[in-house]
N, C-alpha and C positions, 0 to 999 in steps of 0.2 A: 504494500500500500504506500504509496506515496505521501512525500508531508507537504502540507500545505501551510503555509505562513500569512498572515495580515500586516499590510503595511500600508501607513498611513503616507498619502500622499499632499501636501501642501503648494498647489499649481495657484500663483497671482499672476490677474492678468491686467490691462488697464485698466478696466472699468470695474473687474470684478474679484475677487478670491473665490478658494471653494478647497476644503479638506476633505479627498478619494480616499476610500479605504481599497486597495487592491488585497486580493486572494490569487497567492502565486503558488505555485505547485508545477510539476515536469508537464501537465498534461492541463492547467488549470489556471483559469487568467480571469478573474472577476473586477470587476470594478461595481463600487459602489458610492453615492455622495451623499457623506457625513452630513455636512453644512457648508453652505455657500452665503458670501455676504457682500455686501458692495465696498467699492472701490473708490469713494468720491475725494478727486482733487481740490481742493482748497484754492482761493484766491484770497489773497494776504495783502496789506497794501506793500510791501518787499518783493511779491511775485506769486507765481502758482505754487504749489506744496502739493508733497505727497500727503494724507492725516497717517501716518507709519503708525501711530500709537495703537488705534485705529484697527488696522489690520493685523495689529499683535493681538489684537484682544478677538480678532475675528478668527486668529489663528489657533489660540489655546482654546475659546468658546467650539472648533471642530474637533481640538485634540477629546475636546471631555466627550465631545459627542460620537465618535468614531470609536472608545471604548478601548481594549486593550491593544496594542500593537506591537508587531517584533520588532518594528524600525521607524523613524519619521524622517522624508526628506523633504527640499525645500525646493521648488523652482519659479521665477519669477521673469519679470521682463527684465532688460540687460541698460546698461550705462548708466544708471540712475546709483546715488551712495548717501550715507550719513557719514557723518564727522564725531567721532568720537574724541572728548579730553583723556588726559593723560587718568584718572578714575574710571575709564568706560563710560564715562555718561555722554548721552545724546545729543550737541550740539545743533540746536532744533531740528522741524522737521527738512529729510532732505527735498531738494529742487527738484519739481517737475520739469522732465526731457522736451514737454512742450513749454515753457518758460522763454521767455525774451532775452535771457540774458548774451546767450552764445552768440547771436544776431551782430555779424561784423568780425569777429573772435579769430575767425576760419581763416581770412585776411594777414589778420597779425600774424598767426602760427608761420603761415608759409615762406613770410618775408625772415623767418630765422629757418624754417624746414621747408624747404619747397616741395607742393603735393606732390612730384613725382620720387621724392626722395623718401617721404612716409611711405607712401603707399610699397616701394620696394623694400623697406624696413618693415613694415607691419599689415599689409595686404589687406587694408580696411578700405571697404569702400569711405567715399565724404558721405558724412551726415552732420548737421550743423550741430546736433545734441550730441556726439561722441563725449567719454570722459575725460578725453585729452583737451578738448573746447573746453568742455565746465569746469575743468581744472584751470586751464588758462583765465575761464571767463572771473575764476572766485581769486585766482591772485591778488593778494595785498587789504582783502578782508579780515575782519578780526576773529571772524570763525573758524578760516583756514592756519592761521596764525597761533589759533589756538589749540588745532587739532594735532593730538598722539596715534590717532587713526584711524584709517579711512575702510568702511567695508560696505560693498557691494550688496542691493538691498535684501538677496536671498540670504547670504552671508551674515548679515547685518539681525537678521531673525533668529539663525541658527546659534549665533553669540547669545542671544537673549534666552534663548532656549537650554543650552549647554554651559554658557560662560567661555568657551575656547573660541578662539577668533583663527579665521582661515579665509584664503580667495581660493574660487574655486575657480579651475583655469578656462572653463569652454565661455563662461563671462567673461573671464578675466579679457577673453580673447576678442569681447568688444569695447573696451576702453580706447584703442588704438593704442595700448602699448606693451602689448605683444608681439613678440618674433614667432612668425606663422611657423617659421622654419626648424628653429630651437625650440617650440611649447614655453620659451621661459620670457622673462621681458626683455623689453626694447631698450636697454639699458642707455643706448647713445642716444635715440631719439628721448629721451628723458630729462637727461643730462644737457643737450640741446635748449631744450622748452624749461628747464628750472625745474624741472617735477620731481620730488621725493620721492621716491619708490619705497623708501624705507615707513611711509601712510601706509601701505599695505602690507595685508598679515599674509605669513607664508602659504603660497600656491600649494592648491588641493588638486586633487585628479578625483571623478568618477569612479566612487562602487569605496573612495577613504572612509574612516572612520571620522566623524566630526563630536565626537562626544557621547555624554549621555545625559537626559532629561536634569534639570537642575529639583532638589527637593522643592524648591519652591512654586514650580511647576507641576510636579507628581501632584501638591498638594493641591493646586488652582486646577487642575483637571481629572483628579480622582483617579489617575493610573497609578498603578502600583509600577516598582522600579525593580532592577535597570532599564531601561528603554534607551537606546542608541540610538544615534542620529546619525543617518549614510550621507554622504555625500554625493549628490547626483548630477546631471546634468545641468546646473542651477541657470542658467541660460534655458528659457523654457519651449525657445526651438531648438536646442540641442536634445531636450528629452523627448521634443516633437519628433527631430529627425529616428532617435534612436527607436521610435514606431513606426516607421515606414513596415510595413509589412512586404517588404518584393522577396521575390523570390530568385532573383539574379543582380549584378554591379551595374544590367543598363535600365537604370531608370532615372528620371529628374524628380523630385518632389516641390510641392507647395505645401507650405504650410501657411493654411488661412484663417484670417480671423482679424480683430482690429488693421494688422498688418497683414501681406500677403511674403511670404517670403518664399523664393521661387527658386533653385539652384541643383545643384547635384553634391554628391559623397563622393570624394576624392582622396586619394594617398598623400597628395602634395598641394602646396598652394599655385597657384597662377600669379604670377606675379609681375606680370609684362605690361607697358605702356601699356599695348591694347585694353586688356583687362580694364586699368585704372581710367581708361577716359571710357570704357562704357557702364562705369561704376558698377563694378561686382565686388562682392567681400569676398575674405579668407577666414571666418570663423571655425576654432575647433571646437572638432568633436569626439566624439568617444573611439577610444583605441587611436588615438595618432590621426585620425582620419580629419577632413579638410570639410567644412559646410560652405560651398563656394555659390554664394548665392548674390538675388538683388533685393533689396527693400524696396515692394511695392506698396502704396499707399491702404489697399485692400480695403475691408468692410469699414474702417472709418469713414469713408465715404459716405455711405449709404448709414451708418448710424446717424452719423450729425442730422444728415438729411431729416429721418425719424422723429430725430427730436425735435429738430426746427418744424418740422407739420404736428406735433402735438401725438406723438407718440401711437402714429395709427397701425393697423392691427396687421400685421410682416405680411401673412400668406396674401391678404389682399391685394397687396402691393405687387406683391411678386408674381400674382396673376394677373395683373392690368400688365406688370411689365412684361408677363409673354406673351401678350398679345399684342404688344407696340411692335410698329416695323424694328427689325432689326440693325446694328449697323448703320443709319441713319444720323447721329453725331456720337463721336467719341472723344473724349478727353484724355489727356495725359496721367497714367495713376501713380506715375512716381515721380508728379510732379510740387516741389517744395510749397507752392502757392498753396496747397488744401492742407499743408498741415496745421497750420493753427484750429482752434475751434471757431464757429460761429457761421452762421450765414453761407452756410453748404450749398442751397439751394442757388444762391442767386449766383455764388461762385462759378456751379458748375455752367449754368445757361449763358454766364458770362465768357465764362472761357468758349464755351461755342461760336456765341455771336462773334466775336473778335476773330478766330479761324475762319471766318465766312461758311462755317455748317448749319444747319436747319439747330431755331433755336428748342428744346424740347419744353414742352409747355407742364403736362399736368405730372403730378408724382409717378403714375404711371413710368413716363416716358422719359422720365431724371432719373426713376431708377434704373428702364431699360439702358440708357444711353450708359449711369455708373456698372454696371453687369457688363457690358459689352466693353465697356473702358479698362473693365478690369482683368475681361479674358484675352484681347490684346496686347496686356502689359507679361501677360502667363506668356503668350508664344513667342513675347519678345523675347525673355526673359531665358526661355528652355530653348529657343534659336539659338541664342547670342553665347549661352553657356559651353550647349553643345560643342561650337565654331571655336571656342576662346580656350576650352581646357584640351580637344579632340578625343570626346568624351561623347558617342554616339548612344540615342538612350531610344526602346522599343516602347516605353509607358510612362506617363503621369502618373503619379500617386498623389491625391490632396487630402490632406488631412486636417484635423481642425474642426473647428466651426466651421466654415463654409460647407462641408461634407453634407449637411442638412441642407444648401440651398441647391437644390436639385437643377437649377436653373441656368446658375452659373458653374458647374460641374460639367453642363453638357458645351456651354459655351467655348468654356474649356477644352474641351477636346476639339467641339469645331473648330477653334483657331490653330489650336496646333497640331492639328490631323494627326491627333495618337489617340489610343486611347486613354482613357484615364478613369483609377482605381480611386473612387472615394471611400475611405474611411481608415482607420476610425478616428470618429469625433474626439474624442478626448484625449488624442495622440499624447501630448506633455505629460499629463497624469500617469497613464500608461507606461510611458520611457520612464518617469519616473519610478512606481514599482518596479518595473523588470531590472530597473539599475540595482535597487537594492536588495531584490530577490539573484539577481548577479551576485550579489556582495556576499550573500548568505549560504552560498553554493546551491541556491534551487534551480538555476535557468544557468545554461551554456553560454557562449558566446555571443556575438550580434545577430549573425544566422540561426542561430537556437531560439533567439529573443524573437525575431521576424517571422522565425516559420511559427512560431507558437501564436504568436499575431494573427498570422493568415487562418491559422486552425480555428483559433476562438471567437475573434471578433467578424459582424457585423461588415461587409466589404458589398458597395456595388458597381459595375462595369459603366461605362458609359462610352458608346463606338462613335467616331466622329461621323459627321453627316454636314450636310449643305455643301456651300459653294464655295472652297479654298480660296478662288481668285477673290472675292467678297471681304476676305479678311485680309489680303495684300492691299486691297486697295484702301482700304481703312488704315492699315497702315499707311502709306504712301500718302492717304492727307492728311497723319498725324505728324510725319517729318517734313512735309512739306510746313507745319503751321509752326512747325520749333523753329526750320529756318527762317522762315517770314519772322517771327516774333526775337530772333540771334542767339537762338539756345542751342 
């Protein structure tokens, strides 16, 4: 008989938390959700805030609710940190990645590292929030000035949890100041930019020990002790990727959701001009392996939208949008302009009207146009990867939230004439358990982890159809409008 283990899985995402209980075993992969709670960023008159307090209390409120477990690990979104003083305490809450502050930041850095001189040091795509910017951007503050240490915001929970403080590397690995090459830091470009590296606590690897539950915890959550804390993918498309369910090395994945993140698993980074002017990262991942992908803007899109109409009912929507003409106007989805909040709607029919494409008028047809915008930016993405690494792939896997929207799934594949494997939805969670059911010696390898994926979970096919030339040419007046507008 085989043993089966419970482990609590800890997945934050922007908008929301949620504590997984998985049930891991040779043959046996359950998921279950404890409690899920929200995610609400603050606006402060200083800037936007994470509430971190917040979500520790959202996080021990799942511990108690999830009940006994072999292990707890932590996965969250990436580049985001609190500041610790020289006592551990929490130099307030940290800065929202969408915050103003970096805005200009990217400029200064260059004129001491020039981007092509990073990106061959550290294989990060530009993104204006990177922790190398908000590091730059908090120079000469008296928070930073006052800080004994800096930990990454999964990191930053599991300190709160266990008392031992660690970076975990596949995070680490979007600060920009990692060496894709070495797994360790960037130590020149650091040294460069004025950055202490000695703020950060010593790099973790996947399936480490990070401690055990602190008494004061056991007590606030009714678990009886020892209870370990694994370390896992804490980057929570690292523990996305590490669910990809394929069954062979040629596939691309997305992983969607807030963001869209669209790339392949590689042995090595790409680290060529090419690569850096068509902005692809080099994020690691589990076993040495490379998450060579793009940040596409994804269902933020189409949230804001939501809210800005008053929060009206998903499926509706998403069946007025199939029945809008298709293809009709697209926008750019990994374009910087949509990343702030507010005023989604008028954004996108703006950006239309200025390309000279039909403007789209009802919700309907602003959401067909974001779905089509979005499955566009996927065959860009899984093109250009392709061509950039000579990494030739027979399937899509999309995982995530979007796996539910049936809609853009198939779009998906229409654009990029493959097929494509949605599911499973709760991929991070998921990578999460199987890391630390890895850890405990229940689950094999990556391939042991995958094929037990493909056995257990919830997977549906989707074959590409329509008209291929249809989506070149959508293309074709998406870069015609970048050169028109000198992007």
């Amino acid at each position: 008989m085989s043993v089966i283990k419970s482990y609590a899985a800890v997945d934050l995402g922007a908008s929301s938390g949620r504590v997984m209980v998985g049930r891991v075993g040779s043959d046996t992969l359950e998921l279950t959700e404890a409690h899920r709670f929200a995610n609400r960023p603050v606006r402060v008159p200083e800037g936007l805030r994470w509430d971190v307090l917040s979500l520790y209390a959202g996080v021990l409120d799942g511990l108690r609710a999830a009940g006994q477990v072999d292990s707890v690990g932590i996965d969250s979104w990436a580049v985001d940190y609190g500041l610790l003083d020289r006592d551990g305490a929490l130099l307030g809450n940290p800065v929202h990645y969408r915050d103003a502050r970096t805005e200009g930041v990217a400029e200064k850095v260059w004129g001491s590292v020039p981007a092509a001189e990073l990106y061959a040091a550290t294989g990060l795509q530009y993104a204006p929030f990177n922790t190398l910017y908000q590091l730059t951007a908090a120079r000469g503050t008296r928070q930073l000035a006052a800080a004994s240490r800096l930990l990454l915001i999964p990191d930053l929970l599991t300190y709160w949890l266990t008392g031992e403080a660690g970076t975990e590397l596949t995070n680490a690995s979007t600060t920009q100041l990692i060496d894709p090459r070495t797994r360790d830091w960037a130590h020149d470009i650091a040294r460069k930019l004025d950055i202490d590296l000695g703020l950060f606590a010593p790099l973790r690897q996947p399936g480490d020990p990070a401690g055990v539950l602190r008494a004061e915890v056991l007590e606030e959550t009714g678990l009886t002790g020892p209870v370990p804390v694994t370390t896992v993918g804490s980057h929570d498309t690292a523990s996305a990727v590490a669910a990809v369910p394929a069954v062979d090395e040629r596939f691309a994945y997305i992983c969607t959701g807030t963001w869209s993140l669209a790339g392949l698993e590689l042995d090595a980074p790409v680290l060529s001009e090419e690569s850096r002017a068509a902005n692809f990262t080099n994020e690691l991942g589990l076993d040495g392996t490379v998450r060579y992908l793009r940040n596409i803007m994804g269902l933020w899109l189409l949230q804001e939208c939501v809210r800005a109409w008053g929060d009206p009912e998903l499926g509706t929507l998403l069946r007025a949008a199939a029945e809008a003409p298709g293809l009709r106007s697209v926008v750019d989805a990994g374009d910087a302009a949509f990343l702030a909040p507010g005023r989604m709607p008028e954004r996108i029919t703006e950006a239309c009207r200025v390309s000279g494409q039909p403007v789209p008028e009802s919700p309907g047809e602003i959401t067909r146009c974001i779905l089509d915008s979005l499955a566009l930016a996927h065959r860009r993405a899984v093109v250009d990867a392709q061509r950039l690494a000579g990494h030739a792939v027979d399937v899509v896997h999309i995982v995530g939230g979007g796996t539910r929207n049936a809609l853009l799934c198939q779009l998906t594949a229409d654009a990029c004439g493959l097929p494509v494997v949605a599911g499973p939805a709760e991929a991070a969670a998921l990578g999460n358990v199987l890391v630390q059911g890895r850890a405990h010696g229940l689950v094999g390898d990556r391939t042991d982890m995958r094929r037990l994926l493909a056995r257990t979970q919830p997977l549906t096919r989707y074959e590409p159809s329509g008209d291929p030339a249809a989506w070149r040419a959508a293309e074709a007046r998406l870069t015609q409008a970048r050169l028109t507008e000198g992007r």
